[in-house]
PyMOL Python script that loads the backbone (N, CA, C, O; Angstrom):
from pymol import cmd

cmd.read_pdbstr("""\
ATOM      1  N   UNK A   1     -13.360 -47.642  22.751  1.00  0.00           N
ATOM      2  CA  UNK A   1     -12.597 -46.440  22.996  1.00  0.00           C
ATOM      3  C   UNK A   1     -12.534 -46.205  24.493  1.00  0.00           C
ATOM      4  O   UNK A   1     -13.588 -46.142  25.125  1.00  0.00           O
ATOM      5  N   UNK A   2     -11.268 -46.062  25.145  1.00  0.00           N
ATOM      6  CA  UNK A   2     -11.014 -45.707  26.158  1.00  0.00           C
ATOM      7  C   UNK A   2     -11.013 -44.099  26.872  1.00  0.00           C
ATOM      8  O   UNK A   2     -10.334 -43.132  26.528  1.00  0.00           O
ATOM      9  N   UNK A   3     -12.046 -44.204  28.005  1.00  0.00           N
ATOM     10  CA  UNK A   3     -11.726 -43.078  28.563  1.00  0.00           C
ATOM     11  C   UNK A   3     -10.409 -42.733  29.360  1.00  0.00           C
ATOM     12  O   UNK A   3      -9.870 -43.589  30.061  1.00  0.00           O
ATOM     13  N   UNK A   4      -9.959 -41.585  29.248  1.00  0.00           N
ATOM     14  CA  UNK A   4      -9.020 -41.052  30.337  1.00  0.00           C
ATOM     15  C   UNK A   4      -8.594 -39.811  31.071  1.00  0.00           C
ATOM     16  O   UNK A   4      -8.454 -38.751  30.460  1.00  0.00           O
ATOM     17  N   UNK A   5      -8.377 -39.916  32.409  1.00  0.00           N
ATOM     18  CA  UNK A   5      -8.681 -38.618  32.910  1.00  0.00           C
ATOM     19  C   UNK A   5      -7.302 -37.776  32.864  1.00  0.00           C
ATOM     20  O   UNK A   5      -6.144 -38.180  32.759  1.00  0.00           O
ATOM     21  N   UNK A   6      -7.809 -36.494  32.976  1.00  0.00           N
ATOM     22  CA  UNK A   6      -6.435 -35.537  32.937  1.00  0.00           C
ATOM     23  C   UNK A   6      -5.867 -35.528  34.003  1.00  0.00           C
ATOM     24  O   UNK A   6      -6.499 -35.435  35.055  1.00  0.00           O
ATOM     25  N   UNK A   7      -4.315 -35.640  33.948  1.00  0.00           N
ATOM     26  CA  UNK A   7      -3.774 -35.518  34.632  1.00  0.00           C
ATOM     27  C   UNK A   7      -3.374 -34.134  35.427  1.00  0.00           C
ATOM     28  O   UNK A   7      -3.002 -34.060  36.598  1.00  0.00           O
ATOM     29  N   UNK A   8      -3.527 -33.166  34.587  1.00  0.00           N
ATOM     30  CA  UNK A   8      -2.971 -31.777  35.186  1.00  0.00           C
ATOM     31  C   UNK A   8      -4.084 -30.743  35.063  1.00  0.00           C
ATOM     32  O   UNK A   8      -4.292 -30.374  33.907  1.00  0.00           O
ATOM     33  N   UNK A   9      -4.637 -30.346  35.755  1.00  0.00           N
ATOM     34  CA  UNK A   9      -5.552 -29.063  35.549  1.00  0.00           C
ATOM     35  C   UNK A   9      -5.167 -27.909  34.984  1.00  0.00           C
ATOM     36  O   UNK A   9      -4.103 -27.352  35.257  1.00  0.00           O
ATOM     37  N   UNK A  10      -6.109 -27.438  34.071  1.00  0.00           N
ATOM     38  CA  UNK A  10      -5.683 -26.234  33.011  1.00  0.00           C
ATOM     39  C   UNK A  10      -5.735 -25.646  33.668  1.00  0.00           C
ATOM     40  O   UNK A  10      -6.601 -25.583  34.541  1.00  0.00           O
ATOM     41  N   UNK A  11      -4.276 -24.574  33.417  1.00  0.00           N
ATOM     42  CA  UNK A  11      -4.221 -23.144  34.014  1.00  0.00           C
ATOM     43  C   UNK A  11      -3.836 -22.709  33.207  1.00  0.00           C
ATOM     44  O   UNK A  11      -3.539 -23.191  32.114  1.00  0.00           O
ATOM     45  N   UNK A  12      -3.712 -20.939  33.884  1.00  0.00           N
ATOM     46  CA  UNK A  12      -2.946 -19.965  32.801  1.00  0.00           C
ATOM     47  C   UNK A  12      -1.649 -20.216  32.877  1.00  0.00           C
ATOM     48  O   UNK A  12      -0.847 -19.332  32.579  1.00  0.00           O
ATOM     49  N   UNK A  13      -1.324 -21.189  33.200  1.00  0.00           N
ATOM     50  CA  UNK A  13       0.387 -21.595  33.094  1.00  0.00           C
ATOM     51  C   UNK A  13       0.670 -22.756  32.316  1.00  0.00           C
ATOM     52  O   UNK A  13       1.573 -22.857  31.486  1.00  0.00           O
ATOM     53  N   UNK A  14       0.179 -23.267  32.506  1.00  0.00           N
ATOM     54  CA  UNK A  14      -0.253 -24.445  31.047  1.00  0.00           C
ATOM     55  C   UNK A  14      -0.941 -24.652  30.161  1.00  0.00           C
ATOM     56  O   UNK A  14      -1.248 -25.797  29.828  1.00  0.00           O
ATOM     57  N   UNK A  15      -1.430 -23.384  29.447  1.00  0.00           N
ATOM     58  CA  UNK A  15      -2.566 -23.454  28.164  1.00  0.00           C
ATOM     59  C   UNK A  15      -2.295 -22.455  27.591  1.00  0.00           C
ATOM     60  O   UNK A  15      -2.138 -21.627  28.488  1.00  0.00           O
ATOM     61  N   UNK A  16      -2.113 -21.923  26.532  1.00  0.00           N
ATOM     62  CA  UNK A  16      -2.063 -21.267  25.544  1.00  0.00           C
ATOM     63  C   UNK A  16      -3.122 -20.226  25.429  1.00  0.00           C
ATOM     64  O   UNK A  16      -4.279 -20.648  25.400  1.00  0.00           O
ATOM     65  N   UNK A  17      -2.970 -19.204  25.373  1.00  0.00           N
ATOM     66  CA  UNK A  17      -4.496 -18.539  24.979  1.00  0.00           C
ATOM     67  C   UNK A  17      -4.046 -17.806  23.974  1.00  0.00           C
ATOM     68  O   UNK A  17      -4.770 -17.827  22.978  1.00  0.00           O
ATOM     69  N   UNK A  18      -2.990 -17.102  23.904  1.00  0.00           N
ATOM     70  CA  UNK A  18      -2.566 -15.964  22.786  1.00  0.00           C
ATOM     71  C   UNK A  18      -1.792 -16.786  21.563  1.00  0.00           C
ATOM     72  O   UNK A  18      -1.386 -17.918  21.825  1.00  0.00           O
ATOM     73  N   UNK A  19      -1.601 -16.290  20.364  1.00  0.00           N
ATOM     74  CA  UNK A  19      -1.029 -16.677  19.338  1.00  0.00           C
ATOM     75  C   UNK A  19       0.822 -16.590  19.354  1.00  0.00           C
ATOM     76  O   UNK A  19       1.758 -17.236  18.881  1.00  0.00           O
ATOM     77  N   UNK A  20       0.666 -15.644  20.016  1.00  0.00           N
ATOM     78  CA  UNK A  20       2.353 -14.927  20.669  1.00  0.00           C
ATOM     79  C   UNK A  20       2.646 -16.066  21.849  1.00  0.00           C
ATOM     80  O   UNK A  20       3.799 -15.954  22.265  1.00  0.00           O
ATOM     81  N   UNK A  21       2.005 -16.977  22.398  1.00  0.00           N
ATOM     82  CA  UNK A  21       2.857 -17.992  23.410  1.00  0.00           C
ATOM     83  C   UNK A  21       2.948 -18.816  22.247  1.00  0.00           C
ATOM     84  O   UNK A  21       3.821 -19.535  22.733  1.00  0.00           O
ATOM     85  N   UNK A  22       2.759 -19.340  21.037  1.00  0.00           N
ATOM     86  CA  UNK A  22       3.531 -20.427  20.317  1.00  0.00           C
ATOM     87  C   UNK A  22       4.687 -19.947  19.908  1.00  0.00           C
ATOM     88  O   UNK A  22       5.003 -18.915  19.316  1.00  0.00           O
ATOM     89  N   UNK A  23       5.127 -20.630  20.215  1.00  0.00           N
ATOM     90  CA  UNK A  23       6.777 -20.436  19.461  1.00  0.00           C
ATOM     91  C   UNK A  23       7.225 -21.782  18.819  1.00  0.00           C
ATOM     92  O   UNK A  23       7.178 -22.816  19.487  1.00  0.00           O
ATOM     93  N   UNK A  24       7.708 -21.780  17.385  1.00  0.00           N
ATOM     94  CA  UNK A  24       7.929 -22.436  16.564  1.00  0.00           C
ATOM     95  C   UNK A  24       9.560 -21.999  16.177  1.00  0.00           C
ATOM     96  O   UNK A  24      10.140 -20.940  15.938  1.00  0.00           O
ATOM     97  N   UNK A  25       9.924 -23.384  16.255  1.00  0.00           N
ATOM     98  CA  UNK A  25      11.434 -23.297  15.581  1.00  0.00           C
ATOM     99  C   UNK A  25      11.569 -23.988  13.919  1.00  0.00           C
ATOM    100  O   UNK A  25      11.476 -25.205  13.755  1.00  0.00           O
ATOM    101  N   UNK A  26      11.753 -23.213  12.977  1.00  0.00           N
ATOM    102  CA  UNK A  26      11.918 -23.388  11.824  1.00  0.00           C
ATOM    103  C   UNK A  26      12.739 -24.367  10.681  1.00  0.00           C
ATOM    104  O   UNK A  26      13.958 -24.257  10.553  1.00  0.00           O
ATOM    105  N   UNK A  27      12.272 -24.935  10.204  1.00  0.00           N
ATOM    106  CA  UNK A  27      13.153 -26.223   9.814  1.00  0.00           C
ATOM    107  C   UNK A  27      13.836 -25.952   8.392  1.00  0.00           C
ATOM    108  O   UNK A  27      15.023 -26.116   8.109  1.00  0.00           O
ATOM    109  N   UNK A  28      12.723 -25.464   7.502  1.00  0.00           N
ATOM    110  CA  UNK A  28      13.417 -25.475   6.631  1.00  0.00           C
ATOM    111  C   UNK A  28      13.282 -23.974   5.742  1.00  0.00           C
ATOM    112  O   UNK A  28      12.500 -23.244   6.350  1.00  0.00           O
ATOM    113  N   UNK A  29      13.867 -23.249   4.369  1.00  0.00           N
ATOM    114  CA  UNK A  29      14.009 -22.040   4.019  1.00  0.00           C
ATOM    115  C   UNK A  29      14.527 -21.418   3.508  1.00  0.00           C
ATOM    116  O   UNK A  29      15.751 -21.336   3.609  1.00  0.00           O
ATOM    117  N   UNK A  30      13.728 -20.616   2.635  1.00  0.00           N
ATOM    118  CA  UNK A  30      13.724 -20.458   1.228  1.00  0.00           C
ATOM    119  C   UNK A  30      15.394 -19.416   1.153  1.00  0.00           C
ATOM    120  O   UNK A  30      15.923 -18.698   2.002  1.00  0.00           O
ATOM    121  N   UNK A  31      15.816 -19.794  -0.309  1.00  0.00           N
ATOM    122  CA  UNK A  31      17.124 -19.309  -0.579  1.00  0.00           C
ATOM    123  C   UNK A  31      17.368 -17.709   0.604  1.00  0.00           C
ATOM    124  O   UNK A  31      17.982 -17.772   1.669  1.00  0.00           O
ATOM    125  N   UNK A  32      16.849 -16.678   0.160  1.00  0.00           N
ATOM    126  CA  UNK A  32      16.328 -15.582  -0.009  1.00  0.00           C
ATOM    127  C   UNK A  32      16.534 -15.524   2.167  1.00  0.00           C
ATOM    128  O   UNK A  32      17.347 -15.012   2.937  1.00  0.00           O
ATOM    129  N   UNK A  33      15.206 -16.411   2.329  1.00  0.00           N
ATOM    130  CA  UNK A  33      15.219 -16.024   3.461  1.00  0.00           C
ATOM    131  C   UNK A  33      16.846 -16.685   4.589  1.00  0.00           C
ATOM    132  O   UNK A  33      17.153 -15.989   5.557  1.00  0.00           O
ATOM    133  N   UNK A  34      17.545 -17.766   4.338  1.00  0.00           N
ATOM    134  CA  UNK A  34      18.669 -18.286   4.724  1.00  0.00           C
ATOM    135  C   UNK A  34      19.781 -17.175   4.355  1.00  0.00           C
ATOM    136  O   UNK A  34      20.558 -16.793   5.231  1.00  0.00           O
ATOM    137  N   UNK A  35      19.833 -16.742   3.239  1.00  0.00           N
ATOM    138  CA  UNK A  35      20.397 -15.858   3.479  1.00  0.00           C
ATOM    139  C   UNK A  35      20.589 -14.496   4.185  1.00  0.00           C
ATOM    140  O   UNK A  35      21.649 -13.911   4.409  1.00  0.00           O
ATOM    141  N   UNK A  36      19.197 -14.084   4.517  1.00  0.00           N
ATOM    142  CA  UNK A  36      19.020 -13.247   5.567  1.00  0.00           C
ATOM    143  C   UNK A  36      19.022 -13.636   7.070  1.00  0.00           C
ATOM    144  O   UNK A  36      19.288 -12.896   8.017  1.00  0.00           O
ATOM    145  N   UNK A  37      18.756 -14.633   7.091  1.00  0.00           N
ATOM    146  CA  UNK A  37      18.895 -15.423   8.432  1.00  0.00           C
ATOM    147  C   UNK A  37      20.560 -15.680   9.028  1.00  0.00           C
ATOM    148  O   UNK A  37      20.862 -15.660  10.221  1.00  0.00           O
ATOM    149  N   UNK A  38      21.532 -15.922   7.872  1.00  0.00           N
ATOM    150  CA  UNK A  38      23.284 -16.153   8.127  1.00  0.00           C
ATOM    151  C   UNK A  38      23.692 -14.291   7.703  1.00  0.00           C
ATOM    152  O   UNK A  38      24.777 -13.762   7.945  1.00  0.00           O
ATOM    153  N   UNK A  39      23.131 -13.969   7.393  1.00  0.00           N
ATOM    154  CA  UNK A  39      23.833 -13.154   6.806  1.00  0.00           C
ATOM    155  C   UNK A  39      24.027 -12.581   5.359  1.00  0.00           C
ATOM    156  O   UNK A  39      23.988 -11.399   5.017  1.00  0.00           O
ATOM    157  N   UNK A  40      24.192 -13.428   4.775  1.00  0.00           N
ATOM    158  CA  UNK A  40      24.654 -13.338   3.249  1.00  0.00           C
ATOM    159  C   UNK A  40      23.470 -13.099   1.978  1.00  0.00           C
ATOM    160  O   UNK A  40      22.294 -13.451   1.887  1.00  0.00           O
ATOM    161  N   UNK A  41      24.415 -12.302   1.030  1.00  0.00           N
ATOM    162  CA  UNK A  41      23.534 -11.680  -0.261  1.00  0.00           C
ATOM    163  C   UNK A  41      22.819 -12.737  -1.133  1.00  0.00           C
ATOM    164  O   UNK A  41      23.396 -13.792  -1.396  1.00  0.00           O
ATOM    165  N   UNK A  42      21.570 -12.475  -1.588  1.00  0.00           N
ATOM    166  CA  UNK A  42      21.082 -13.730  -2.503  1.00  0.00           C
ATOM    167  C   UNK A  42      22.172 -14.353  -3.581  1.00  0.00           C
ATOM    168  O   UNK A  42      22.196 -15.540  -3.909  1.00  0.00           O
ATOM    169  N   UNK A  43      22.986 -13.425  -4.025  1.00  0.00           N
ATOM    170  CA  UNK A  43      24.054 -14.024  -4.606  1.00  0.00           C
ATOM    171  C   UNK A  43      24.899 -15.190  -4.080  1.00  0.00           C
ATOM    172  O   UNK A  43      25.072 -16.279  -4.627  1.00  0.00           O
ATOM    173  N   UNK A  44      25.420 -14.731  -2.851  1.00  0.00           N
ATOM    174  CA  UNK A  44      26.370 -15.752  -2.020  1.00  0.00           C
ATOM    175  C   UNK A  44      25.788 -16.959  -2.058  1.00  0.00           C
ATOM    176  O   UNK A  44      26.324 -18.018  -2.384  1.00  0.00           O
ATOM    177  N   UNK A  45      24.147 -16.696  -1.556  1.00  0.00           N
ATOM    178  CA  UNK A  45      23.618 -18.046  -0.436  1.00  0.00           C
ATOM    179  C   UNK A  45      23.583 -19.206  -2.390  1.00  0.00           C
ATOM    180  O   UNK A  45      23.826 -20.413  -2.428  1.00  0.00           O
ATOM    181  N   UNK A  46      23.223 -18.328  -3.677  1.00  0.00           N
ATOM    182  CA  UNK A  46      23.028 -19.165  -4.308  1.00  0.00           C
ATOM    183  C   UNK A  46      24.380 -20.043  -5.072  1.00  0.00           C
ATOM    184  O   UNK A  46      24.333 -21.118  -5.670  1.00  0.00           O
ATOM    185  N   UNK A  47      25.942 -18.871  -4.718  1.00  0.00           N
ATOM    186  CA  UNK A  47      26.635 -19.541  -5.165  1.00  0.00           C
ATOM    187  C   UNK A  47      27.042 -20.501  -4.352  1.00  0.00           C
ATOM    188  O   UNK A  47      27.663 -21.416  -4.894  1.00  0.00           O
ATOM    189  N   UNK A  48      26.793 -20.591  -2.663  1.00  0.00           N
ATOM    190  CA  UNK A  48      27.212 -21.796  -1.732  1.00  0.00           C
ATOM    191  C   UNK A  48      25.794 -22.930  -2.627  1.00  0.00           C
ATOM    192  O   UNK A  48      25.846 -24.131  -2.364  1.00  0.00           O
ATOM    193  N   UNK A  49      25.022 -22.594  -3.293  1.00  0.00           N
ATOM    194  CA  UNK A  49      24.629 -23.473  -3.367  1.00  0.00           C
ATOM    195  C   UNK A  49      24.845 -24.662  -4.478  1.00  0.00           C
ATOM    196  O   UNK A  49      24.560 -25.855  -4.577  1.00  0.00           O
ATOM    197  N   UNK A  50      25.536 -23.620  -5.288  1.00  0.00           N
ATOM    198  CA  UNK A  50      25.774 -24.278  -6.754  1.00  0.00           C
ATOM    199  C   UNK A  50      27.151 -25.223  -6.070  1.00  0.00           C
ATOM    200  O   UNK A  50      27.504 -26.204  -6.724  1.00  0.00           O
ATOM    201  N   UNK A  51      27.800 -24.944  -4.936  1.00  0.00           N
ATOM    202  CA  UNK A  51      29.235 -25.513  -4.475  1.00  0.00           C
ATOM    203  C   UNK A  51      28.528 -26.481  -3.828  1.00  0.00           C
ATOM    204  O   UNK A  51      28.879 -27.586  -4.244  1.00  0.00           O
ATOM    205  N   UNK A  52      27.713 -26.545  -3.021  1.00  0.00           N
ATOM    206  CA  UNK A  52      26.956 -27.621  -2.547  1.00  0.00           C
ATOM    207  C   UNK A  52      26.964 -28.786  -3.631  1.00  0.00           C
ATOM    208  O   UNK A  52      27.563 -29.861  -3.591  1.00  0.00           O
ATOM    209  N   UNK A  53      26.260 -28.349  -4.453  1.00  0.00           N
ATOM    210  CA  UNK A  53      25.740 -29.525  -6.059  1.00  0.00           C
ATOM    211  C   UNK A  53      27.043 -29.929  -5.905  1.00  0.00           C
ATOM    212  O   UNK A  53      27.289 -31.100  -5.615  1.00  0.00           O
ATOM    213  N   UNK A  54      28.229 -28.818  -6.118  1.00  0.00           N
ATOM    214  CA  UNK A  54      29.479 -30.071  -6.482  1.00  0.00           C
ATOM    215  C   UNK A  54      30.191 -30.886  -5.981  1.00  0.00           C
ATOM    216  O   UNK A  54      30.859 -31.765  -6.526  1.00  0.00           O
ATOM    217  N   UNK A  55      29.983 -30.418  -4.026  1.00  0.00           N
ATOM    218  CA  UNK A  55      30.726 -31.226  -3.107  1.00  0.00           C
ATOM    219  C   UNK A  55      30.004 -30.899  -1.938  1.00  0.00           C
ATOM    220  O   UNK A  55      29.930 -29.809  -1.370  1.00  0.00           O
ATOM    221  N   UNK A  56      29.368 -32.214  -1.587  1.00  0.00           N
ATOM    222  CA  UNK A  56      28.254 -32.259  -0.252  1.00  0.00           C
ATOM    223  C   UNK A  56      29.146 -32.154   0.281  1.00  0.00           C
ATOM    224  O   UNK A  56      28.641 -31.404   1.116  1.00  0.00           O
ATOM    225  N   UNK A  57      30.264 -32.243   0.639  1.00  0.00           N
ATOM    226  CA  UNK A  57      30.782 -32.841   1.960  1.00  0.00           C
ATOM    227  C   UNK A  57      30.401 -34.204   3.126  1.00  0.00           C
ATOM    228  O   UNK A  57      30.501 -34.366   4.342  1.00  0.00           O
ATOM    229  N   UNK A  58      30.017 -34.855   2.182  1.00  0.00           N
ATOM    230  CA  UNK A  58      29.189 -36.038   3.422  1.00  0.00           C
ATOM    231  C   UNK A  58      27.400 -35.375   3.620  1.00  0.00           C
ATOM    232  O   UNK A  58      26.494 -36.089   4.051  1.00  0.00           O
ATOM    233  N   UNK A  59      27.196 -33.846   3.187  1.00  0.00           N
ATOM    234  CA  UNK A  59      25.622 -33.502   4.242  1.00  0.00           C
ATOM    235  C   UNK A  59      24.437 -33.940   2.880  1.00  0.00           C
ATOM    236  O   UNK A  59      24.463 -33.456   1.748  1.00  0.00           O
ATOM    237  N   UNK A  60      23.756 -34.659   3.241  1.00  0.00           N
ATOM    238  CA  UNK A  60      22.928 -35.539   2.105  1.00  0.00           C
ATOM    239  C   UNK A  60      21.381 -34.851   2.305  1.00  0.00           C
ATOM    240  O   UNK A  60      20.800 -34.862   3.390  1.00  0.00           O
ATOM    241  N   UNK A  61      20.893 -34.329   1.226  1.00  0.00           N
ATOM    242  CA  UNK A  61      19.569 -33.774   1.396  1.00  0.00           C
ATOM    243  C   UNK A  61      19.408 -32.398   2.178  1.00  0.00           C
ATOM    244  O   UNK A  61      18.449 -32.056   2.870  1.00  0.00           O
ATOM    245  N   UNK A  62      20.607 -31.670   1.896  1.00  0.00           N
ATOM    246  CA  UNK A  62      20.519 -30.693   2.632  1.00  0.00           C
ATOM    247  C   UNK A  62      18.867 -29.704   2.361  1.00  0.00           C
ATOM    248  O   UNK A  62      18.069 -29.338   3.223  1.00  0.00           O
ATOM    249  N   UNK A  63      18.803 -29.483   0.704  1.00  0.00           N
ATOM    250  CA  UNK A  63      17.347 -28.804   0.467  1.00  0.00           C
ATOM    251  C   UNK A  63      16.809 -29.850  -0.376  1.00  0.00           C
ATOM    252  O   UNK A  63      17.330 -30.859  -0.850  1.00  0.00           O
ATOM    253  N   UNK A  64      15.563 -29.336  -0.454  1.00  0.00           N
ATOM    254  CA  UNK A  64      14.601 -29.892  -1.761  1.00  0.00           C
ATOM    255  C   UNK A  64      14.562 -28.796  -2.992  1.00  0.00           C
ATOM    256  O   UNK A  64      14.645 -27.592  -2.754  1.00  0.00           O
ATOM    257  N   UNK A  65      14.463 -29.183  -3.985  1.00  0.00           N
ATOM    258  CA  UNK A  65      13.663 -28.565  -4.980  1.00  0.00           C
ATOM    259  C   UNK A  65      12.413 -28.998  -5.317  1.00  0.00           C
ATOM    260  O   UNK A  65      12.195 -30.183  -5.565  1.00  0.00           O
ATOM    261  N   UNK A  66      11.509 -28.090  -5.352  1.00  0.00           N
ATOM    262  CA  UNK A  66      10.388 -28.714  -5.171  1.00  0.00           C
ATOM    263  C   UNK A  66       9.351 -28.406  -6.243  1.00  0.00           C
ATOM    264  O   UNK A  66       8.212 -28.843  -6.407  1.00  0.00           O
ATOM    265  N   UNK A  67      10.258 -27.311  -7.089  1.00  0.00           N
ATOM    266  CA  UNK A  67       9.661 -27.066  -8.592  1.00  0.00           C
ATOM    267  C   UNK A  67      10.645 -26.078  -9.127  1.00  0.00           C
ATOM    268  O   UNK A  67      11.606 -25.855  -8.391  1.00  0.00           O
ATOM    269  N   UNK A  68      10.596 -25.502 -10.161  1.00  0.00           N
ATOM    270  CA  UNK A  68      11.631 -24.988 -11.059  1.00  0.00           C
ATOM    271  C   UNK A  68      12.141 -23.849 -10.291  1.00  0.00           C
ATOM    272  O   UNK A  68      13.349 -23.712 -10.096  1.00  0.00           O
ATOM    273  N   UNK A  69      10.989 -22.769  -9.710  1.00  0.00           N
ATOM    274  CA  UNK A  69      10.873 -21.812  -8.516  1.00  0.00           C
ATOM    275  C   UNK A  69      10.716 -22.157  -6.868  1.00  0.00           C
ATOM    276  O   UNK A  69      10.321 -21.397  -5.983  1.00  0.00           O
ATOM    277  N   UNK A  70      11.012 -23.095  -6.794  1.00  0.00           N
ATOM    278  CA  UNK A  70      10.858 -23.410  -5.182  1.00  0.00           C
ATOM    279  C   UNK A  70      11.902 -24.249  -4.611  1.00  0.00           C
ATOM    280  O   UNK A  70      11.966 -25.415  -4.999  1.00  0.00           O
ATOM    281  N   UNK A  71      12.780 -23.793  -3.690  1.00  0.00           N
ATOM    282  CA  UNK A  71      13.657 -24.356  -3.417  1.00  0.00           C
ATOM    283  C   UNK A  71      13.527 -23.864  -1.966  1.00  0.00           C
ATOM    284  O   UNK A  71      13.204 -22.743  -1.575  1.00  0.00           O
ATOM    285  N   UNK A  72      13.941 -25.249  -1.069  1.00  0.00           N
ATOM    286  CA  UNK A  72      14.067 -25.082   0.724  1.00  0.00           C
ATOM    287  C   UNK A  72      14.875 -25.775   1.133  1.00  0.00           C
ATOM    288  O   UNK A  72      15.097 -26.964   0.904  1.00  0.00           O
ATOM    289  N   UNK A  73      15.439 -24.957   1.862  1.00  0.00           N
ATOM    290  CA  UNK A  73      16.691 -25.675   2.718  1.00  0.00           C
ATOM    291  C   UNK A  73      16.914 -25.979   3.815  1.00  0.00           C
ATOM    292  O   UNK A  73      16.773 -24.991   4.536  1.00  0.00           O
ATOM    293  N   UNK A  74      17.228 -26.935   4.415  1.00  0.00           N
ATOM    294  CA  UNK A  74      17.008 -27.492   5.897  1.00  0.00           C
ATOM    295  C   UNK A  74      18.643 -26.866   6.911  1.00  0.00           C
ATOM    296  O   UNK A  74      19.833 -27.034   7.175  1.00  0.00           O
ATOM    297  N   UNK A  75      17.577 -26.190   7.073  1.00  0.00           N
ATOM    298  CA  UNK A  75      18.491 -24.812   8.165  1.00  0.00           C
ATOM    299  C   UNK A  75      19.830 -25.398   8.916  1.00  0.00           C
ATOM    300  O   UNK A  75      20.865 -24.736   8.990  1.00  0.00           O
ATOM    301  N   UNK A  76      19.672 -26.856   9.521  1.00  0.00           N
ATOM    302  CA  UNK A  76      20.335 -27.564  10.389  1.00  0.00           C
ATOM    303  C   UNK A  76      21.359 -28.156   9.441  1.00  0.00           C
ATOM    304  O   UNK A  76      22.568 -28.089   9.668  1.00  0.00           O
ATOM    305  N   UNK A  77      20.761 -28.824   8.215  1.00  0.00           N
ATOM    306  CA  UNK A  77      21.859 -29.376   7.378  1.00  0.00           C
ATOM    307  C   UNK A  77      23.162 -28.363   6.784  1.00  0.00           C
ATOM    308  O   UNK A  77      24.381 -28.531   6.758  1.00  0.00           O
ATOM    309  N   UNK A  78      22.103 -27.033   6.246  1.00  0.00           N
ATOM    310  CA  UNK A  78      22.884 -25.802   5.756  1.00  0.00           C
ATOM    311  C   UNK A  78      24.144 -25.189   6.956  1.00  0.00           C
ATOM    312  O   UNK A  78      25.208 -24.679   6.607  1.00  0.00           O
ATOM    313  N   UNK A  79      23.818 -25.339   8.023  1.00  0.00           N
ATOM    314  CA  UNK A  79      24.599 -24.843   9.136  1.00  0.00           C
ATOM    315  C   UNK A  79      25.678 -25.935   9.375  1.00  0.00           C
ATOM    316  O   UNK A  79      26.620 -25.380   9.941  1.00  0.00           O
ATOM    317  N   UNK A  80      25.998 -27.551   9.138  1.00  0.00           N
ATOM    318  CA  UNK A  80      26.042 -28.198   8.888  1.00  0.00           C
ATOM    319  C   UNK A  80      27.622 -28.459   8.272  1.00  0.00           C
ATOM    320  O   UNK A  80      28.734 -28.876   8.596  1.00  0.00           O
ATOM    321  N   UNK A  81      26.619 -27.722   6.802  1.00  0.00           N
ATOM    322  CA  UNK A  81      27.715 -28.155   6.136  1.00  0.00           C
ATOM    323  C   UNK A  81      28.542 -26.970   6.206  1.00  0.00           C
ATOM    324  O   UNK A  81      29.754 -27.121   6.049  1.00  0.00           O
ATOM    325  N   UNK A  82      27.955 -25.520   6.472  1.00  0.00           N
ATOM    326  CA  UNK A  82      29.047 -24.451   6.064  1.00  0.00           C
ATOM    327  C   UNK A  82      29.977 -24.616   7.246  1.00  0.00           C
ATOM    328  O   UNK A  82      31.000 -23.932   7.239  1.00  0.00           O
ATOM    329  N   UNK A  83      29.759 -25.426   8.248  1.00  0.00           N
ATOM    330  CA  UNK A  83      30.872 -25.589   9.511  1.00  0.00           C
ATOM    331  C   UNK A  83      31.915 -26.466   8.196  1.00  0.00           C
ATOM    332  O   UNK A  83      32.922 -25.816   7.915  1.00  0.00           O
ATOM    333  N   UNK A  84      31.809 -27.402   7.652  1.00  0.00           N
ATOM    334  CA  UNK A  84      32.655 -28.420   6.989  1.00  0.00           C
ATOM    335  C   UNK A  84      33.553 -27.480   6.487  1.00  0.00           C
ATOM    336  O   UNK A  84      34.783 -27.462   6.528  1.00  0.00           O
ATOM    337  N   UNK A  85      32.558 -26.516   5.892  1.00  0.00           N
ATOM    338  CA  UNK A  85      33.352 -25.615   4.641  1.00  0.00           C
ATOM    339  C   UNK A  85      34.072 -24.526   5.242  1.00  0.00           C
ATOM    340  O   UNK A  85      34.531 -23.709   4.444  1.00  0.00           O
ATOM    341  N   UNK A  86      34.304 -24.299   6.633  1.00  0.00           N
ATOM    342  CA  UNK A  86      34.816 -23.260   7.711  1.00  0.00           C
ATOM    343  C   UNK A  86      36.738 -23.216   6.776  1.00  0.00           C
ATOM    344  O   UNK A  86      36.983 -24.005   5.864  1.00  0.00           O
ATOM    345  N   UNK A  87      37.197 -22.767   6.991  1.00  0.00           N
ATOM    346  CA  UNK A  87      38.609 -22.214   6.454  1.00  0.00           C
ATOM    347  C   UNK A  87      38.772 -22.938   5.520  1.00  0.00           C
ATOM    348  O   UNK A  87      39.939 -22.772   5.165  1.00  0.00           O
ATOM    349  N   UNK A  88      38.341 -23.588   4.954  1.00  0.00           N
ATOM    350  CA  UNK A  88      38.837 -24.155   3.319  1.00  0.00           C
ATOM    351  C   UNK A  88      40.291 -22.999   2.654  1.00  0.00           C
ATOM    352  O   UNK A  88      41.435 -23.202   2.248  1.00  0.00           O
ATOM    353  N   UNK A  89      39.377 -21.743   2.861  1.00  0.00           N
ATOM    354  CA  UNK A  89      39.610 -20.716   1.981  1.00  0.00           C
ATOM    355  C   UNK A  89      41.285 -20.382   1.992  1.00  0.00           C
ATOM    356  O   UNK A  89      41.959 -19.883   1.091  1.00  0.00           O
ATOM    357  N   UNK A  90      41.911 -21.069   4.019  1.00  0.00           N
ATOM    358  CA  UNK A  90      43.359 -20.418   3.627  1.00  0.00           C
ATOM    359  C   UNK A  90      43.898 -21.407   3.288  1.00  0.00           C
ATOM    360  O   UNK A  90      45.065 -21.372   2.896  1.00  0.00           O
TER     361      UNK A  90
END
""", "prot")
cmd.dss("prot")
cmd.show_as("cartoon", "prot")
cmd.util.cbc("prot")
cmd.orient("prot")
């Protein structure tokens, strides 16, 4: 096992001490909460989802199901695809 020395000396500018300097960006999420996150009623987010099942558009694995009650959705894919699905409507 190799030793090695640090390169940068700990400071209060490079070390963490509080729980409030992590910041985490979120990957994936639950029906419920995506819909509060875009906007939209648990209804909506679940009927974009049942439209999902019928036409990915090309976005593959957007969520998991991960039991009968657990379902997560990968925030980036979901954003993703509702760009695809942008004016369909006129």
């Amino acid at each position: 096992m190799s030793v090695h020395k640090m390169q940068d000396k700990a400071t209060k500018q490079n070390t963490v001490l509080e729980p409030e300097q992590v910041i985490a960006n979120p990957i994936y999420c639950a029906p419920k909460a995506i819909g509060e996150l875009f906007g939209f009623s648990r209804s909506t987010t679940s009927r974009l989802l049942n439209e999902y099942k019928e036409n990915d558009r090309g976005v593959k694995d957007m969520y998991l199901s991960l039991s009968s009650t657990l379902v997560v959705i990968k925030i980036e894919k979901f954003e993703q695809w509702l760009k695809l699905k942008n004016g369909e409507w006129l």
